[in-house]
C-alpha positions as CSV (number, residue, x, y, z in Angstrom):
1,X,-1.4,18.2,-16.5
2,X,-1.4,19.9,-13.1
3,X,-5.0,18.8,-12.3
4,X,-4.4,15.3,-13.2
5,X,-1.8,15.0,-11.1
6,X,-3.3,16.5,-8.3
7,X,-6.5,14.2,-8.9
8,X,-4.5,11.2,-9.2
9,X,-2.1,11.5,-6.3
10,X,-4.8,12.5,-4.2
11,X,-7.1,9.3,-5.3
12,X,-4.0,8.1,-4.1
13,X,-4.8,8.6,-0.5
14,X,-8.8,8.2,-0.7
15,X,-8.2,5.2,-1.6
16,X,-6.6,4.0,1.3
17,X,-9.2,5.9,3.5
18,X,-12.1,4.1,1.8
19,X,-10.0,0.3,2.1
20,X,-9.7,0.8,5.7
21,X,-13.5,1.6,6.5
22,X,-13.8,-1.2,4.7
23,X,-11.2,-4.3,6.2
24,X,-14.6,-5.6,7.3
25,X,-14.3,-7.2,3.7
26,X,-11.2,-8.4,2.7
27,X,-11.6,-8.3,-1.5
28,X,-12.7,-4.7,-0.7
29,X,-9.9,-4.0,1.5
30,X,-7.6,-5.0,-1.4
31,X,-9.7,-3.8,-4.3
32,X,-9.0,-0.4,-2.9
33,X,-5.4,-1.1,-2.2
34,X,-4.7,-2.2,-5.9
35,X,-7.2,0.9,-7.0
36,X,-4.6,3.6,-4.9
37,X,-1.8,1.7,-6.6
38,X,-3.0,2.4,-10.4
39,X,-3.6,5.7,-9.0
40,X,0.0,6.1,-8.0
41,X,0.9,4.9,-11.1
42,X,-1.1,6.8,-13.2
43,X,0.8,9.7,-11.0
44,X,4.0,8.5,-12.0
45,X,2.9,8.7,-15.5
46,X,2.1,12.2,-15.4
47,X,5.4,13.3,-14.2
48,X,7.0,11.4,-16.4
49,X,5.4,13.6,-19.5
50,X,5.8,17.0,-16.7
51,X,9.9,15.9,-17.5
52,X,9.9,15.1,-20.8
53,X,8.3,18.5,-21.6
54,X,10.7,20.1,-19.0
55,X,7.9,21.4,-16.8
56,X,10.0,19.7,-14.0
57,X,13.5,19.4,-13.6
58,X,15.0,15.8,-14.3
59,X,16.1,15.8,-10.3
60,X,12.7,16.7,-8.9
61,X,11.4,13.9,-11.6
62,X,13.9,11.5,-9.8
63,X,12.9,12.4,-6.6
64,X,9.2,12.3,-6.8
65,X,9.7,8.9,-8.9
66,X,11.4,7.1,-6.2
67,X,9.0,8.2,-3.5
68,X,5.8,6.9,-5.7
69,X,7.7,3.4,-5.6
70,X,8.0,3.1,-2.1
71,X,4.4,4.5,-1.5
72,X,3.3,1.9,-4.5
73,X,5.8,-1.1,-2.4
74,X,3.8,-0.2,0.6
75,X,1.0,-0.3,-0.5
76,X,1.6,-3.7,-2.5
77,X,2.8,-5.1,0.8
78,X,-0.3,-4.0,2.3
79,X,-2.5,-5.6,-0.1
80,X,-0.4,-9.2,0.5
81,X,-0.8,-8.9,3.9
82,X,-4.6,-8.1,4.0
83,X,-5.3,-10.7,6.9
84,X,-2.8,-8.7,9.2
85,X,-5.6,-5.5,8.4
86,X,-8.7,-7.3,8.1
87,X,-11.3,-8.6,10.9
């Protein structure tokens, strides 16, 4: 469960690295955006089972939880916005 968290929240961010080389192209721009999304999702996911098999506390669960929704609203703003990051 560790490594799948650690792939997926880091997807998370190479994601976003690979969308901005590429605002050339909008639909890749926001291809990658949605695909660092369903990573943070995916994320989410695994701490959800890390709390239900108490490998986490529930407030540590909370916490990471709520951060992964603002990263995932930012990041869904981004993608609706793509002509204020593309050329």
């Amino acid at each position: 469960m560790v490594d799948q968290i650690r792939r997926s929240s880091r997807s998370v961010c190479s994601n976003l690295a690979e969308g901005w080389r590429k605002r050339k192209y909008k639909a890749v721009f926001v291809n990658k955006i949605t695909d660092a999304m369903q990573e943070a999702s995916e994320t989410q996911s695994w701490l959800e089972f890390s709390a239900a098999c108490k490998y986490i506390s529930e407030e540590l669960f909370k916490e990471l939880d709520r951060e992964y929704e603002e990263i995932i609203a930012m990041l869904n703003s981004v993608g609706k916005n793509a002509d204020k990051f593309c050329f």
